[in-house]
C-alpha positions in Angstrom: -3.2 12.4 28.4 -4.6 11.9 25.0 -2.7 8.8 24.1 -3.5 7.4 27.3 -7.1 8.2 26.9 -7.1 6.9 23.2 -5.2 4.0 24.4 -8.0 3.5 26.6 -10.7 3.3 24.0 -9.1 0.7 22.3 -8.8 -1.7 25.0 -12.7 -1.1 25.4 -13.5 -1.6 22.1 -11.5 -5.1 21.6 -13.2 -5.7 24.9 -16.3 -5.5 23.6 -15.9 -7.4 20.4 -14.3 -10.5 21.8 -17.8 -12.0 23.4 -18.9 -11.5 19.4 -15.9 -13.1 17.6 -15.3 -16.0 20.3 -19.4 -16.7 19.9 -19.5 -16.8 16.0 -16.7 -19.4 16.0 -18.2 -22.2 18.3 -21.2 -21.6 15.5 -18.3 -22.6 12.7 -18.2 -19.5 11.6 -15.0 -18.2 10.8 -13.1 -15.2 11.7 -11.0 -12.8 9.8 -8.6 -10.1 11.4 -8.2 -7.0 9.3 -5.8 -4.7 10.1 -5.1 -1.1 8.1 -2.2 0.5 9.6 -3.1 4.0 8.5 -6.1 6.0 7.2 -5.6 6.3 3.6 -8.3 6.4 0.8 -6.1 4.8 -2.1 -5.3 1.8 0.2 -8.7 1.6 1.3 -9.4 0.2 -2.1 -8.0 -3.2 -1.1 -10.1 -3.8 1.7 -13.4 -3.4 -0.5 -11.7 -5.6 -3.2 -11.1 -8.1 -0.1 -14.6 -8.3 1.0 -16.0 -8.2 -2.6 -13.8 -11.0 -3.2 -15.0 -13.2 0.2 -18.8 -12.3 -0.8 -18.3 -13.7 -4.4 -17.2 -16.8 -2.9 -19.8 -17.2 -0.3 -18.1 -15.7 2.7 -20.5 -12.4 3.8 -20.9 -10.7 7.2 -24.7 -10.4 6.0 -25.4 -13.6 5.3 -23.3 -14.8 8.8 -21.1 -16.6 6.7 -17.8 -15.1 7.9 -16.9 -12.3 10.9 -14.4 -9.5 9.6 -12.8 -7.4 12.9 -11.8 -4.3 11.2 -8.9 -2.2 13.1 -6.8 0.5 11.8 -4.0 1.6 13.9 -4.3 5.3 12.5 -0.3 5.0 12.0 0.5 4.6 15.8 3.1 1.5 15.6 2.4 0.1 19.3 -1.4 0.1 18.6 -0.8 -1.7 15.1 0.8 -4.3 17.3 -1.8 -4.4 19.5 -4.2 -4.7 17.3 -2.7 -8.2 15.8 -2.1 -9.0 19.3 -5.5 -9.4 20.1 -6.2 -11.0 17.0 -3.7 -13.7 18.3 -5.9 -13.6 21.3 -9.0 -14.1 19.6 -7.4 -17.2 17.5 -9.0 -15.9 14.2 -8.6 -17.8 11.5 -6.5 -15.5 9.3 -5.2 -11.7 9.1 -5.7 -10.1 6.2 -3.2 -7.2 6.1 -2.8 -3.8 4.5 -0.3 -2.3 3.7 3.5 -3.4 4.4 3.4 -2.4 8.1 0.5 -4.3 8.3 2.1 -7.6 7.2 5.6 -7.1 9.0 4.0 -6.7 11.9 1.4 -9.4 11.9 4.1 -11.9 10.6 6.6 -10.8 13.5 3.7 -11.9 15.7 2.7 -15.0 14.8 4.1 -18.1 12.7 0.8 -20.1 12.8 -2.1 -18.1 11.6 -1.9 -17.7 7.8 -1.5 -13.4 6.8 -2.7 -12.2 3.7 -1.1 -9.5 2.4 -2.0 -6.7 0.1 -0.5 -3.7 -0.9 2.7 -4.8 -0.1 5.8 -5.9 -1.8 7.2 -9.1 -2.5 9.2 -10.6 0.8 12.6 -10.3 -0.4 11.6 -6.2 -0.2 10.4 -6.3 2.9 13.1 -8.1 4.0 11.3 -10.7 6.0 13.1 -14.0 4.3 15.4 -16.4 6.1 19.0 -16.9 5.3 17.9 -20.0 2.6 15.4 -17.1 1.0 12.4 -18.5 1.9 9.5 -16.5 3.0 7.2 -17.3 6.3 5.6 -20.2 5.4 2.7 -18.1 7.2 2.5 -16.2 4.8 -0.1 -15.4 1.9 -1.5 -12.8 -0.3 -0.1 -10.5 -2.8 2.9 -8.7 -3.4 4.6 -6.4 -6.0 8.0 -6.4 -7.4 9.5 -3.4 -8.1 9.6 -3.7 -12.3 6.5 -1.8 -13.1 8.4 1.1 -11.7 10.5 1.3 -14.8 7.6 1.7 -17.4 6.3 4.7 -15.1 9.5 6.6 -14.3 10.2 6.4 -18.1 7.2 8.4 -19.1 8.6 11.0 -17.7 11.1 12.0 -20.2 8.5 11.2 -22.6 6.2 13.8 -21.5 8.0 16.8 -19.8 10.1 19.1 -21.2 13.3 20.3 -19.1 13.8 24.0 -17.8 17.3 23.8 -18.8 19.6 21.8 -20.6 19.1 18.2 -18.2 15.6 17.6 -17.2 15.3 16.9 -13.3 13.1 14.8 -11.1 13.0 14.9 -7.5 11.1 12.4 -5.2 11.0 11.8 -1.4 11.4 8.5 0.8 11.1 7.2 4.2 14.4 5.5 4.7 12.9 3.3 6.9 11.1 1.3 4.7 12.7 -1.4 3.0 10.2 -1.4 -0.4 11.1 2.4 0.0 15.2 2.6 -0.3 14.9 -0.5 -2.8 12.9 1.5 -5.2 14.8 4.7 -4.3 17.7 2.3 -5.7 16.1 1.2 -8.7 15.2 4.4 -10.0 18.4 6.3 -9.4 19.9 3.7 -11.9 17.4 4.3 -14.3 17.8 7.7 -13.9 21.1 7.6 -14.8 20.6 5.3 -18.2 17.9 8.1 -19.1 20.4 10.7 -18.6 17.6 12.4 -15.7 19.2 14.2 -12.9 17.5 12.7 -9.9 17.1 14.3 -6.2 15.8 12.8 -3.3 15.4 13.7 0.3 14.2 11.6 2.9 11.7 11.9 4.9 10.8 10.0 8.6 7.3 10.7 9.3 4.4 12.5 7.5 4.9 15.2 9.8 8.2 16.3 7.8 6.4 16.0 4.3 5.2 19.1 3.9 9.1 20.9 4.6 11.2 18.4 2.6 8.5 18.6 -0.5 8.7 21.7 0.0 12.7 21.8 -0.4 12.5 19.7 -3.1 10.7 22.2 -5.3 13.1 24.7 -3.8 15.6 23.0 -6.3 14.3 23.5 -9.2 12.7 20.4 -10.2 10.4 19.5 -13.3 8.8 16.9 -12.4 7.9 15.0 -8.6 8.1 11.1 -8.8 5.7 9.5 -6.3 7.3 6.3 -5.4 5.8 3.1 -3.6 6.2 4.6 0.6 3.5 4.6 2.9 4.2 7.9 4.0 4.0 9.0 0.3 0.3 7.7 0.2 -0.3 9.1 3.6 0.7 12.5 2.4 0.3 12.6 -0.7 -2.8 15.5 -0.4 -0.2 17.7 1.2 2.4 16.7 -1.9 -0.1 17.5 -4.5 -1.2 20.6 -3.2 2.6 22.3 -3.1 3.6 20.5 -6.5 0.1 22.1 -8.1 1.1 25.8 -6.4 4.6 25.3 -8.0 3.8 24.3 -11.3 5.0 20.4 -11.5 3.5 17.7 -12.2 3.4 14.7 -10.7 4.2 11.2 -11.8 3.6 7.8 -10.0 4.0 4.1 -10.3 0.4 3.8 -8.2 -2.2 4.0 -10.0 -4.1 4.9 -7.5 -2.3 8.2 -6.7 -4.1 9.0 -10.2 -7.0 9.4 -9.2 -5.9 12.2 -6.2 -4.2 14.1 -8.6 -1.0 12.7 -10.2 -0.7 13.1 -13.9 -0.2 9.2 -15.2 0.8 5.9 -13.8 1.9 2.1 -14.7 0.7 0.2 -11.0 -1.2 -2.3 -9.4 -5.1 -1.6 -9.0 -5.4 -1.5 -5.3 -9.1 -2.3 -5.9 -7.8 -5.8 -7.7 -4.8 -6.2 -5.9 -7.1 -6.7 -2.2 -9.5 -9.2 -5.1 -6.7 -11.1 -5.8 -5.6 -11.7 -1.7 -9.7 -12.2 -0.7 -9.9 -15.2 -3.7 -7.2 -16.4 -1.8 -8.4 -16.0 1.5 -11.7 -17.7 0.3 -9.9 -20.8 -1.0 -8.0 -21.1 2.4 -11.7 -20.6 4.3 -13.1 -23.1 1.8 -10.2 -26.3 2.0 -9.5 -25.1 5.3 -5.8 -25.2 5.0 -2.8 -23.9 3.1 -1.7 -27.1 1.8 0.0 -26.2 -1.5 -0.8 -22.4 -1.3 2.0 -19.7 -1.5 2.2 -16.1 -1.9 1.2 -14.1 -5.3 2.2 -11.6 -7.3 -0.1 -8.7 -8.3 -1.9 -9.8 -11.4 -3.5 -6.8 -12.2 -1.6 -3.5 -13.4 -3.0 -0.6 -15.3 -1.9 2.3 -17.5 -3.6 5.1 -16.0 -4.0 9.0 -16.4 -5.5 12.1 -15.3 -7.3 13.8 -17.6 -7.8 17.0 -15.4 -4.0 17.4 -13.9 -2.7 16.5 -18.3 -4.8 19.6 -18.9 -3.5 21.9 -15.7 0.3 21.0 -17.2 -0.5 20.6 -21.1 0.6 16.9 -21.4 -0.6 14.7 -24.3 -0.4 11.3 -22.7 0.0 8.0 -24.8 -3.4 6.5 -26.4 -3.0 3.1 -24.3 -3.7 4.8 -20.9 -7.0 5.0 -19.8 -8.4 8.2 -17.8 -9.5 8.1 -13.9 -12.9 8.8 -13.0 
């Protein structure tokens, strides 16, 4: 009954924003679809880098320069494709999308209507290129690669000191996510050339983070790696809270996780990395075409820490990283 009535309520809502959207573009003005597949307040960061990035260029709801339709499927998948459904419908001018989800979805939707991506990696990782390796020409935005991961995973040795004889990390993963079991991949190997005993579990849902972290620490770990997964950000709250009560600290290749509590991290600034995909998006609203425009890789990456959790776990990290807010 509560789906259905939540169901409901979106239908009335994207009801009663298509008079709006289909109005502002016979006045020229274009439209922008923005779609979040999940509440999260690290990957909120790209939308506000997005928008601060459109307004630079001239493109602000306040000025009636550009429309943005915000949605955010709240992690429900059939709603998420709902949501760039009606997008379809409405015949905006782009989707900007956020995270991975996000763009999978939106570019299994639609081959026509350019999607700029953010928080996401590169295609080959989300596994959405053809058999010649070519991405959708659709599609735009930023992606990551996977090679930052190396510089933050190696801290760890750096800066922990093992219980016993092999120092051991654990970390957690949604197998079904592609960027999830490819960086799962990368870091085993890693692991084994810094002679770290690694353990991971997987995980399906957020609903089963809290149990498997939970196991994890069960086995003696030193340290939790926070790898690039959705669910990870999603829950990551609920992995903090049961690393803190059991003494481990946390590392992370997103720099955003930082600031919620991990101890240090080589990543992307989610703030830049949704800068980087609006400057796009504003050079596709100003030519008003894609001619010669491709996908990008993050530009921005930062060495940060925390000075707070460093203190909790006595860590002295490097000089070159700068401290969160």
């Amino acid at each position: 009954m509560n789906h259905m009535r939540a169901y409901g309520w979106l239908l009335i809502l994207i009801a009663a924003c298509s008079c709006q959207s289909g109005a502002d573009k016979k006045k020229g003005v274009p439209v922008i679809g923005f779609v979040d597949a999940f509440e999260d307040n690290t990957i909120a960061q790209a939308k506000t880098g997005f928008i601060a990035a459109l307004q630079k260029n001239g493109f602000s709801e306040k000025d009636h320069t550009v429309e943005i339709i915000y949605r955010n499927a709240q992690g429900n998948i059939p709603t998420l494709t709902q949501i760039v459904k009606y997008f379809i419908a409405e015949k905006v001018d782009l989707i900007a999308s956020s995270p991975s989800l996000s763009t999978i979805t939106a570019i299994q939707n639609t081959h026509e209507i350019p999607v700029f991506m953010m928080v996401a990696p590169e295609p080959q990782l989300m596994k959405v290129i053809d058999a010649q390796g070519k991405a959708p020409a659709n599609l735009l935005g930023v992606g990551e690669n996977l090679e930052y991961i190396d510089t933050s995973f190696a801290l760890i040795p750096q800066l922990v000191k093992p219980k016993k004889d092999v120092l051991t990390v654990g970390m957690i993963y949604n197998q079904s996510e592609p960027q999830s079991t490819e960086a799962l991949d990368r870091i085993k190997a890693l692991a084994d050339k810094l002679h770290i005993n690694m353990i991971s579990l997987p995980v399906n849902t957020s609903a089963d983070v809290q149990l498997v972290t939970r196991s994890l620490l069960n086995k003696g770990i030193d340290a939790f790696f926070a790898n690039p997964d959705n669910t990870v950000f999603a829950s990551f709250e609920t992995i903090i809270k049961a690393c803190n009560e059991a003494k481990v600290p946390v590392f992370t290749s997103e720099a955003g996780l930082v600031t919620r509590g991990a101890v240090a991290a080589y990543g992307a600034d989610i703030y830049q990395w949704g800068y980087q995909a609006g400057e796009q998006a504003a050079q596709f609203l100003k030519q008003k075409s894609a001619a010669g425009m491709t996908w990008q890789m993050v530009q921005v990456r930062k060495r940060v820490y925390n000075p707070t959790a460093a203190r909790q776990f006595n860590i002295s990290v490097p000089a070159n990283f700068e401290p969160v807010q």
